[in-house]
Structures are given as C-alpha cells and as structure tokens.
C-alpha positions as CSV (number, residue, x, y, z in Angstrom):
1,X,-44.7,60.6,78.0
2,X,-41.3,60.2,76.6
3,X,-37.9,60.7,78.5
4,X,-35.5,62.8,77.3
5,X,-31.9,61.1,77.9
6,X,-29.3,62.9,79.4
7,X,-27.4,62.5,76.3
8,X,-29.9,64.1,74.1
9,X,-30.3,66.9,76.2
10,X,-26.3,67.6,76.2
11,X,-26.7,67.2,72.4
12,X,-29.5,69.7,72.4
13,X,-27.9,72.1,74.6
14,X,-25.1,71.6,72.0
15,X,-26.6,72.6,69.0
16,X,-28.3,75.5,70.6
17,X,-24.6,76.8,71.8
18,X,-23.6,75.8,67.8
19,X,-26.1,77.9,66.5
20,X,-25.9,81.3,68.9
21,X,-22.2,81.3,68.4
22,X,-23.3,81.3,64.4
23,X,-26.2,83.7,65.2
24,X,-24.0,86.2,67.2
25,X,-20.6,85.7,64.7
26,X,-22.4,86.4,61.7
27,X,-21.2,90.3,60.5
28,X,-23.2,93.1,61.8
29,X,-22.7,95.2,58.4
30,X,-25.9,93.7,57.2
31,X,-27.8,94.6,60.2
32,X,-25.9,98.1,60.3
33,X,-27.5,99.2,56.7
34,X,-31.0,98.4,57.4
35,X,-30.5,101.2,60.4
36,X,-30.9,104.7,60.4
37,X,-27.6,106.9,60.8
38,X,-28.6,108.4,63.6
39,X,-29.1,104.2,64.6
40,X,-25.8,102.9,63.4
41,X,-23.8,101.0,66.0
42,X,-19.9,101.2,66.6
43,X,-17.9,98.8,64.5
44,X,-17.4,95.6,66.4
45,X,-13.9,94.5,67.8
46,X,-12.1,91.9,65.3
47,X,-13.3,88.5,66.8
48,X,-17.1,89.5,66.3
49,X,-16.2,89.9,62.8
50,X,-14.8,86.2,62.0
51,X,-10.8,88.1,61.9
52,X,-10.3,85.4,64.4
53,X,-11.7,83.1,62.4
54,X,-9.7,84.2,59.0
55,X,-6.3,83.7,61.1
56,X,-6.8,80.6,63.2
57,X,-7.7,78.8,59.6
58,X,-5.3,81.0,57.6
59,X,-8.4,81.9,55.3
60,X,-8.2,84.3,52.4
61,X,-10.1,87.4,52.1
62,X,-12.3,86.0,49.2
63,X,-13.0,82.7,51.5
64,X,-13.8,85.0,54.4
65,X,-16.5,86.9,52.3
66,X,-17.8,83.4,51.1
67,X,-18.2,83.0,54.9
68,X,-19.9,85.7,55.8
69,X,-22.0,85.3,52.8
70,X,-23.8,82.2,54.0
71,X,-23.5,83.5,57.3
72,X,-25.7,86.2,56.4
73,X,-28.0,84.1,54.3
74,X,-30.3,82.7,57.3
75,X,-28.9,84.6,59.7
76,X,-32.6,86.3,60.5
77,X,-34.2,82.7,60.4
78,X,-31.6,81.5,63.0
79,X,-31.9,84.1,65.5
80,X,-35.5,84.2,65.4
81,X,-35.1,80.5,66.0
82,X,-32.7,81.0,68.6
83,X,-34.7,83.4,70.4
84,X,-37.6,81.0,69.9
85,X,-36.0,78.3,71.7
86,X,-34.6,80.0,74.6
87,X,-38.8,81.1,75.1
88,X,-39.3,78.0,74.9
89,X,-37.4,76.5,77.0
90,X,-37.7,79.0,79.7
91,X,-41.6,78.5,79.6
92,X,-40.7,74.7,79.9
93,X,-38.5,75.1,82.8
94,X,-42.0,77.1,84.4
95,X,-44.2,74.5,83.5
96,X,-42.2,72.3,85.4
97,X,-41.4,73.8,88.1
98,X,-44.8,74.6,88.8
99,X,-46.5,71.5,88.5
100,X,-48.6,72.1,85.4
101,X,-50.7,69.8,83.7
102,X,-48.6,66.9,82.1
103,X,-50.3,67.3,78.6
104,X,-49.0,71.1,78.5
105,X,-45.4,70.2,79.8
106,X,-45.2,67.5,76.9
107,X,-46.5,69.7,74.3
108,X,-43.7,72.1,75.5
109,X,-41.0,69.8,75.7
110,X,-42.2,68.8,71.9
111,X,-41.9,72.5,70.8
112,X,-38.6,72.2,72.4
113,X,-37.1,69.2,70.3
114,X,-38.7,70.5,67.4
115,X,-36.6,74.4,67.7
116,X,-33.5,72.3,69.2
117,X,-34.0,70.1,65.6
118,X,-34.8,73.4,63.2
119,X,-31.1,74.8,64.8
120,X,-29.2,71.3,64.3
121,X,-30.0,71.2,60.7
122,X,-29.3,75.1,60.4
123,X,-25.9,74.3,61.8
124,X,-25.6,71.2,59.3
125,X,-26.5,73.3,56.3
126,X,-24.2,76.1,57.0
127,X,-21.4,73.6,57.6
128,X,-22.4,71.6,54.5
129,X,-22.3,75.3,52.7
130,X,-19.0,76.4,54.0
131,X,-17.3,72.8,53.9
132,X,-16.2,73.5,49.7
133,X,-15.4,76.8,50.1
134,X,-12.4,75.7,52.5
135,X,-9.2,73.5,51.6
136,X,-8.8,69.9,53.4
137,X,-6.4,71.2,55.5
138,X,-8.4,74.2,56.7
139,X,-11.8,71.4,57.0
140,X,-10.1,69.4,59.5
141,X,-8.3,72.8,61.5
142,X,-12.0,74.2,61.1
143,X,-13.6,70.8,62.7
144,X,-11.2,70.2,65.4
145,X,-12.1,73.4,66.2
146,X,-15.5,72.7,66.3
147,X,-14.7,69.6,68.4
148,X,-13.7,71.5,71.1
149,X,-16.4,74.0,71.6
150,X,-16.5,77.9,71.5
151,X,-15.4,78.4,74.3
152,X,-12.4,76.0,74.3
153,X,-9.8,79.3,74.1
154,X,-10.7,80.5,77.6
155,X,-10.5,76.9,79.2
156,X,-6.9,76.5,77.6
157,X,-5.9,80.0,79.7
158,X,-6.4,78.4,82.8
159,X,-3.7,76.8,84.8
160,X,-4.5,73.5,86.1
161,X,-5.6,72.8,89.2
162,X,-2.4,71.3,92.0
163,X,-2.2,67.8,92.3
164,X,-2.7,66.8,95.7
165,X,0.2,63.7,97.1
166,X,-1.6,61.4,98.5
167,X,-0.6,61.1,102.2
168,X,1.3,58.2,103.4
C-alpha cells in the first residue's frame, strides 16, 4: 500500500478548498431559473456574486460576465465532484477509524486521489480559461491572490499576537 505524503495531502486538501470556493462563488442566477417562483431564493449579498472579485482586480463588467460564464460552464460537474469527494473522504476517515479490511481502505483512498485529481484539473482549466480574458496586470493581482488562499482576508483582520520579552 502506498503512503500518502503529508505534502500531498496539504496539496489535496488544497485543491478541494480551490475548487468549493469556485463551486460556491459561481452566480446563483443560473441555478435561480431552473427553480419554480414559488422556489426562488433571495438575491445573494455582493461577495457571493464575484462584486468582490470585479473590485479587488478592477475588472470590467464585460470581463466579469466572461467570468461567470466559465464559472457557470462546469459548475454542476464540479459540485457534484465536490460533493463526491467530501463522501469520499468521510467514508475513508470511517474505514480507518474502524479498522476495516486494508484492500477496502486502499480502494478508498484511490477514489480519493482520483476526485482530489478530477477537482485539480477543474481548477487548472478554469484558470487556463479565465487567464486571456484578464490583463497582465490583473493575472498577477488575480494569482497573488490565489497565493494566499480564500481565506487570507479574515487572517489579515487579526491583530497579532504580543511578543513576549524574554526574561533576564
């Protein structure tokens, strides 16, 4: 049986967090006119939208439709692959932790890569997709944010933590 590295894991757990925050920032309109009236959901505040997005990168509104065009493209493949995953990996986490046969945890952990794979090359696509419709300048804002992580905003709010002197 092969070990999974610490490293790949953190890469793994990476791309799934990639590819949620796409699943879950995609716009709802598309999922709002396949629903009854009666089923229609209130409109979503700004961020869930991508305005955040449009400001932070200065996009226009004809990149920001771009966007949320390719957005919308696979957005049903990558949330059933999300969703697919996180089964997954909660049946792996059970297998383990109750001492099941070795051959069944393996074949889990192999469904496992193989989802954590599917949503890497999901993320790749859309960025390969969405990498023309943006200016140089707006690429390497968009990376860097990237580079940071979605949740890199709420980290920045927090002061940091007192120095302690060292006692003499």
């Amino acid at each position: 049986m092969r070990k999974v590295s610490f490293k790949t894991a953190a890469l793994g757990t990476l791309a799934t967090v990639l590819v949620a925050t796409g699943a879950y920032a995609a716009d709802p309109a598309a999922v709002a006119q396949t629903q009854t009236p009666t089923q229609q959901q209130p409109t979503p505040p700004p961020h869930q939208r991508g305005e955040w997005l449009q400001k932070k990168l200065g996009l226009s509104d004809a990149q920001m439709q771009q966007i949320r065009e390719i957005r919308q493209k696979d957005f049903a493949a990558q949330k059933q692959n999300y969703q697919a995953l996180r089964q997954a990996q909660s049946d792996l986490r059970r297998l383990a932790l109750s001492n099941a046969d070795p051959g069944a945890i393996s074949a889990k952990q192999t469904e496992v890569n193989q989802l954590l794979a599917q949503s890497t090359e999901a993320r790749v696509n859309f960025l390969k997709e969405v990498g023309p419709v943006l200016t140089p300048d707006q690429r390497d804002a968009f990376a860097k944010m990237m580079d940071h992580g979605p949740r890199r905003h709420r980290q920045a709010k927090r002061p940091a933590p007192a120095q302690q002197q060292p006692s003499s």
